[in-house]
C-alpha positions as CSV (number, residue, x, y, z in Angstrom):
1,X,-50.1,16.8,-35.9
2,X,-46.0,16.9,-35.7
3,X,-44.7,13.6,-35.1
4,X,-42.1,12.6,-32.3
5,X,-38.7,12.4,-32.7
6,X,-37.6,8.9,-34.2
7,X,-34.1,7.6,-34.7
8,X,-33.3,4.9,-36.8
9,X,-30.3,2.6,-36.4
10,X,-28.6,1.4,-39.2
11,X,-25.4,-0.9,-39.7
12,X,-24.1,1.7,-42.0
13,X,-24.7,4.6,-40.7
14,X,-27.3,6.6,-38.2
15,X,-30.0,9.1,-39.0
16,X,-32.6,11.3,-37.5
17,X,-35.7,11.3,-39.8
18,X,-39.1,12.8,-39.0
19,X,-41.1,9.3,-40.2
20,X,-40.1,5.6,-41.2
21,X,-41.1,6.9,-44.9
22,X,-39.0,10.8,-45.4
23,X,-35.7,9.8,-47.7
24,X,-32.8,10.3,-45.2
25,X,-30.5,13.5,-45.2
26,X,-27.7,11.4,-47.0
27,X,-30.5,10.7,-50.0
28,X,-31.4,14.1,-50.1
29,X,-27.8,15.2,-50.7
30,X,-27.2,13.0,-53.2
31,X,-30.3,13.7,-55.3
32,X,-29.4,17.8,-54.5
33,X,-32.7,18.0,-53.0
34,X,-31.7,21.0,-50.6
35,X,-34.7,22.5,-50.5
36,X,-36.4,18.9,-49.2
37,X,-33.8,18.7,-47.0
38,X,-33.7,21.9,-45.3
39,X,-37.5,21.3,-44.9
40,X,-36.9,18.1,-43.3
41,X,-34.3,19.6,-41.2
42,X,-36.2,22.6,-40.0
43,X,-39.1,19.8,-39.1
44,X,-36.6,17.7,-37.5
45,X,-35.7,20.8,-35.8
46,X,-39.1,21.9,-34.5
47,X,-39.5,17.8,-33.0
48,X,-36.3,18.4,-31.2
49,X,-37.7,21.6,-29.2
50,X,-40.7,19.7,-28.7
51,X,-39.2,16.3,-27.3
52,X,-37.3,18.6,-24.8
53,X,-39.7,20.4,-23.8
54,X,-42.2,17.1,-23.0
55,X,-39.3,15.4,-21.7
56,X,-38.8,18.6,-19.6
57,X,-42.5,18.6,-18.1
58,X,-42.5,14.9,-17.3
59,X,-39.3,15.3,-15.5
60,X,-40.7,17.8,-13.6
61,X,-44.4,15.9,-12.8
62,X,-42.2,12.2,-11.9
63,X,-39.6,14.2,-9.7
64,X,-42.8,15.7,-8.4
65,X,-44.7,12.3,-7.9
66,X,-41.4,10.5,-6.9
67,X,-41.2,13.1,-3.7
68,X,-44.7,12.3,-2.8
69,X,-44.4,8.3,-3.0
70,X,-41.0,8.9,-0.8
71,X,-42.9,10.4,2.0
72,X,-45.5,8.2,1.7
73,X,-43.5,5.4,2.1
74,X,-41.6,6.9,4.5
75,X,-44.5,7.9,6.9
76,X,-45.5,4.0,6.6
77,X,-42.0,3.1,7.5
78,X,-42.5,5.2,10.8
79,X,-45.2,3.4,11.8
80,X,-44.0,-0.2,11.5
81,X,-41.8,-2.3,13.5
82,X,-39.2,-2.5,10.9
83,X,-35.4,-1.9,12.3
84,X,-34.3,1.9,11.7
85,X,-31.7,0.6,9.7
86,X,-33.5,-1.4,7.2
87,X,-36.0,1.9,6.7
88,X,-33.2,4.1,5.6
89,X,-32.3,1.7,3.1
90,X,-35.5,0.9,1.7
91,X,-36.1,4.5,1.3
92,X,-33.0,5.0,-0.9
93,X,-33.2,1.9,-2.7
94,X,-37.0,3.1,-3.4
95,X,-35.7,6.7,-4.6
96,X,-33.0,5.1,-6.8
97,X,-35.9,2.8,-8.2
98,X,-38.3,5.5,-9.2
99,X,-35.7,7.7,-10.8
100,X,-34.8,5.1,-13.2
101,X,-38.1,4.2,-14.1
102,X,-38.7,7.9,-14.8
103,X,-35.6,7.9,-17.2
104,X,-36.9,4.6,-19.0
105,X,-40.5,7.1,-19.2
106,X,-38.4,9.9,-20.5
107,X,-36.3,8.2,-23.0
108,X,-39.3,6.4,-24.4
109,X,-41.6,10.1,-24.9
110,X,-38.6,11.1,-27.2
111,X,-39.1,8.4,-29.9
112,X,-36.5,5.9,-29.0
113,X,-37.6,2.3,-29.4
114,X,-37.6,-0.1,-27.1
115,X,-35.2,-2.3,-28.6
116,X,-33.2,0.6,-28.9
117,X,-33.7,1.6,-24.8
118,X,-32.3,-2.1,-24.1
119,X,-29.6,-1.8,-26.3
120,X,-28.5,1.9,-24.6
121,X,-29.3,0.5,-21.4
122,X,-27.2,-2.8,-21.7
123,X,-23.8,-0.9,-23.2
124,X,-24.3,2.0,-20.9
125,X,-24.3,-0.2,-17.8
126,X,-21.6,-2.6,-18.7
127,X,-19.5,0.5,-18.9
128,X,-20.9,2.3,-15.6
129,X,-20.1,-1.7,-14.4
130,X,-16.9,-1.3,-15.4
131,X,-16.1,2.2,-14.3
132,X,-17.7,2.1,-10.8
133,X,-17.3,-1.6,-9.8
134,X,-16.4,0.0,-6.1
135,X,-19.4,1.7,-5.9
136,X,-21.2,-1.8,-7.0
137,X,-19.3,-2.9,-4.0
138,X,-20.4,-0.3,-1.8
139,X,-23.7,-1.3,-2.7
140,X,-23.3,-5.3,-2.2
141,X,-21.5,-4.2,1.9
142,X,-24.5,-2.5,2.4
143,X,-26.9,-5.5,1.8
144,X,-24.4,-7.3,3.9
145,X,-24.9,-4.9,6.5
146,X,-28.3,-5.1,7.0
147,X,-28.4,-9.3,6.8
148,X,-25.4,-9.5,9.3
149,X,-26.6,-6.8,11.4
150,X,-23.2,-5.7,12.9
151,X,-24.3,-2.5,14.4
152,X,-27.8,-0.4,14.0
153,X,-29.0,3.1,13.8
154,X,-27.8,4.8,17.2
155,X,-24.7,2.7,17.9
156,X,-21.9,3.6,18.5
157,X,-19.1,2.3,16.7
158,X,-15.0,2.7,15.7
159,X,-14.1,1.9,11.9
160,X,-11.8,2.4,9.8
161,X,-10.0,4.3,12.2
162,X,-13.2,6.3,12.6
163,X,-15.6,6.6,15.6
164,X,-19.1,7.7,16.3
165,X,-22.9,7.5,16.3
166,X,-24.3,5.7,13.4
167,X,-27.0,8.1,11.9
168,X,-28.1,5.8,8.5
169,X,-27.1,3.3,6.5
170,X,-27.5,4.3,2.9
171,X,-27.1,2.2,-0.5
172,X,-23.3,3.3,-1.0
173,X,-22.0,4.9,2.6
174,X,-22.9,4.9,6.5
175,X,-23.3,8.0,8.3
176,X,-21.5,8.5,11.0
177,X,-21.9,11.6,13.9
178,X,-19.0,12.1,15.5
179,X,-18.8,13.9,19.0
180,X,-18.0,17.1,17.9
181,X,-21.0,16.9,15.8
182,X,-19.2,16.6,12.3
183,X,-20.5,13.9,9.6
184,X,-18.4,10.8,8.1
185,X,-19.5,9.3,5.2
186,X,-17.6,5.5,5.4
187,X,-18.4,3.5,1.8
188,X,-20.1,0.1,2.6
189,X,-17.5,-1.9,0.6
190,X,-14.4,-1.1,2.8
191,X,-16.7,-0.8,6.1
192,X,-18.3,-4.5,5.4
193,X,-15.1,-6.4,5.2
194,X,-13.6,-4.4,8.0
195,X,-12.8,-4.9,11.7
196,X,-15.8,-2.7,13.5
197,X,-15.9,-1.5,17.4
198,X,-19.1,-2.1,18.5
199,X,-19.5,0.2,21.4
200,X,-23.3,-1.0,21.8
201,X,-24.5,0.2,25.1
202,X,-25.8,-2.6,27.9
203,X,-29.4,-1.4,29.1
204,X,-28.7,2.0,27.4
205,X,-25.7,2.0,29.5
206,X,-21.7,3.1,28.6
207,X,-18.1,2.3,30.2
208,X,-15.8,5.1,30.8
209,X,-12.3,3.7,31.5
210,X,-9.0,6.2,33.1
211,X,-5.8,5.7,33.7
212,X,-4.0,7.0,36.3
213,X,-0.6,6.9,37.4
214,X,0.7,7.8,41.3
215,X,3.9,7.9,43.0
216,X,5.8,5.0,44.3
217,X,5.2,5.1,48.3
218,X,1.5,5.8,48.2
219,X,-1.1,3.3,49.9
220,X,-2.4,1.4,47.4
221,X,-5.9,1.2,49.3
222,X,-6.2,5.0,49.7
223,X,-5.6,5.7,46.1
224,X,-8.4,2.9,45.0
225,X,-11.1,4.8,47.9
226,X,-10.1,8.1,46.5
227,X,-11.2,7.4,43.1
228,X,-14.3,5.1,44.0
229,X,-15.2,8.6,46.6
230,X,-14.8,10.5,43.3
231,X,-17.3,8.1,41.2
232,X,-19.7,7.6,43.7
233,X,-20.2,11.9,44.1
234,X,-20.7,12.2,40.2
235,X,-24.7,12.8,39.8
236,X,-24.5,11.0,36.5
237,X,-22.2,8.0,37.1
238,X,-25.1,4.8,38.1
239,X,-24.4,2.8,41.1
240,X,-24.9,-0.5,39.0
241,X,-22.7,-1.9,37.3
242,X,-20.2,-0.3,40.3
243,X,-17.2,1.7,39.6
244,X,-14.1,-0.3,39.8
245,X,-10.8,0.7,40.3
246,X,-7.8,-1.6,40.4
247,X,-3.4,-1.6,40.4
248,X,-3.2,-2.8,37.0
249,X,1.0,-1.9,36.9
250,X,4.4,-1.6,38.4
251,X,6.1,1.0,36.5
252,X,9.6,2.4,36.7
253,X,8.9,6.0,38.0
254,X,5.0,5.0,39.0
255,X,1.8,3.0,39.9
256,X,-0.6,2.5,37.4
257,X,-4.2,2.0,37.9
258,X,-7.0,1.2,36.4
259,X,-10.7,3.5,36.9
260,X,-13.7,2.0,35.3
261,X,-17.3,3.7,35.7
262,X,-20.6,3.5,33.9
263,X,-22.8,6.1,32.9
264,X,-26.0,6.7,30.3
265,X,-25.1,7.0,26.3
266,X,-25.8,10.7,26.3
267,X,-23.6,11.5,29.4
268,X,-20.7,9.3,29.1
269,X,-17.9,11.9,27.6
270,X,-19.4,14.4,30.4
271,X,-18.6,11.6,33.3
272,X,-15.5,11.3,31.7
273,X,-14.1,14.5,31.5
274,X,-15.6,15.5,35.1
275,X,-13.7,12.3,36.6
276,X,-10.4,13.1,35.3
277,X,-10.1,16.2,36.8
278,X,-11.3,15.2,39.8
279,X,-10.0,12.2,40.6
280,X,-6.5,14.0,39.6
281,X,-7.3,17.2,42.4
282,X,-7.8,14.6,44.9
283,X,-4.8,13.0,43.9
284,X,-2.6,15.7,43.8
285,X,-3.6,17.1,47.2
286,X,-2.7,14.4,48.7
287,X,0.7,14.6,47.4
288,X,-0.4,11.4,45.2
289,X,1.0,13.3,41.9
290,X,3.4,14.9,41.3
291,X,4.0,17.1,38.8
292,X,6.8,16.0,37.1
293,X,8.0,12.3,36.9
294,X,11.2,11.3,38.7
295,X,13.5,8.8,38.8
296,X,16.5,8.4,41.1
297,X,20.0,6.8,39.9
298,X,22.5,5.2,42.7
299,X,25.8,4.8,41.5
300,X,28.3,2.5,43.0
301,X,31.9,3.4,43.1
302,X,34.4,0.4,42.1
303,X,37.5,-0.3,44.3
304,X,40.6,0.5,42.5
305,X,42.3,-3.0,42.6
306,X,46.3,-3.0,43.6
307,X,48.5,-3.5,40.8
């Protein structure tokens, strides 16, 4: 029966041989053994095909088995009390796991040794070290993540100049959904060390917040009932916590104040857009708003002094 590809490591130099015993390709030359060594190489040859192809099928069977152990675990993860956020991770960090245990399974069916599999493995990852110490990083912010806990699955969140719904926290990035339903992938490295917005809802509740800005002359207490009118009418805007609307400013050409309402996760940008406009037709029916902004200039003449 044909032997498996074995490869032998020397100090001088590196050969493929079928067996620990056949004279090396080098020997052969030097003896001008050709027709021994076109033997050994057509043999050599036939191992090849036959390494690939096993290392084929046994790709194919662990990718296979690796799917099947990821649902597995993932249908257990479902049904445990474990946070959202540590399950997503798990389930990569699992994934990754298995797929480098099925390359250690691979490598080893092809003949390498094992001393030689440590010796790959321990030059190939001081250079991936080397060459992708942010993604290293990545990986470190997302342990971090999960230990400190700065925001779960389903928050909502502002980072890195970035905003929306956290979907999962992987082993390199974080998901995020933003409102108009496109995907941000933020690396863990960067997103760890960073200032983050929680917008966490209280009791599955969110704060809209509207600034508006009314003439000089208008009462102050009729504006504020206008807009509380305006949040009370809104289906989806709750009654506790209240709206609240304040003066917050004196500005040259205007009033500004300050509109405050809450509403559930899932209907806040609704509320908010449907309070703008309204509270703004009320406004400018009562002649509250004007449509441009003006501001008046009184100029005082000097007396021409006697000479």
């Amino acid at each position: 029966m044909m032997t498996l590809l074995q490869i032998s490591f020397h100090t001088d130099s590196i050969f493929v041989s079928r067996s620990i015993n056949d004279p090396s390709f080098g020997q052969l030359i030097k003896e001008g053994r050709y027709d021994h060594m076109l033997d050994n190489l057509f043999a050599w040859g036939i191992d090849l095909v036959v390494n690939i192809l096993i290392a084929i099928v046994i790709f194919v069977i662990g990718r296979f088995l690796i799917t099947k152990i990821d649902n597995f675990v993932a249908k257990l993860l479902r049904k445990s009390s474990i946070d959202n956020t540590l399950k997503g991770f798990i389930s990569s960090v699992l994934q990754t796991f298995l797929y480098i245990v099925l390359f250690m399974i691979i490598i080893n069916s092809v003949g390498v040794k094992t001393v030689s599999i440590a010796a790959i493995i321990g030059t190939v990852g001081l250079a991936i070290g080397l060459a992708m110490k942010d993604n290293l990083s990545n990986f470190a912010g997302g342990v971090m993540i999960l230990l400190s806990k700065p925001f779960k699955s389903g928050d909502i969140i502002k980072a890195q100049n970035l905003e929306g719904t956290v979907e999962r926290i992987g082993i390199m990035h974080t998901i995020l959904r933003t409102g108009d339903n496109k995907t941000i992938y933020i690396p863990n490295g960067p997103l760890s060390t960073g200032n983050i917005i929680n917008n966490n809802s209280f009791n599955g509740l969110l704060r809209t917040e509207i600034t508006v800005n009314v003439n000089y002359g208008c009462d102050v207490e009729e504006v504020k009932k206008l807009m509380l009118q305006t949040a009370v009418a809104h289906p989806k805007v709750v009654k506790e916590p209240s709206p609240f609307v304040r003066m917050s400013k004196i500005n040259p050409t205007s009033l500004e104040f300050i509109f405050r309402a809450w509403a559930k996760k899932g209907d806040l940008g609704e509320v908010n857009h449907d309070l703008s406009e309204a509270v703004y037709k009320q406004l400018y029916e009562k002649g509250m708003i004007s449509g441009t902004q003006r501001m008046s200039v009184y100029l005082a003449k000097e007396e021409e002094k006697p000479l």
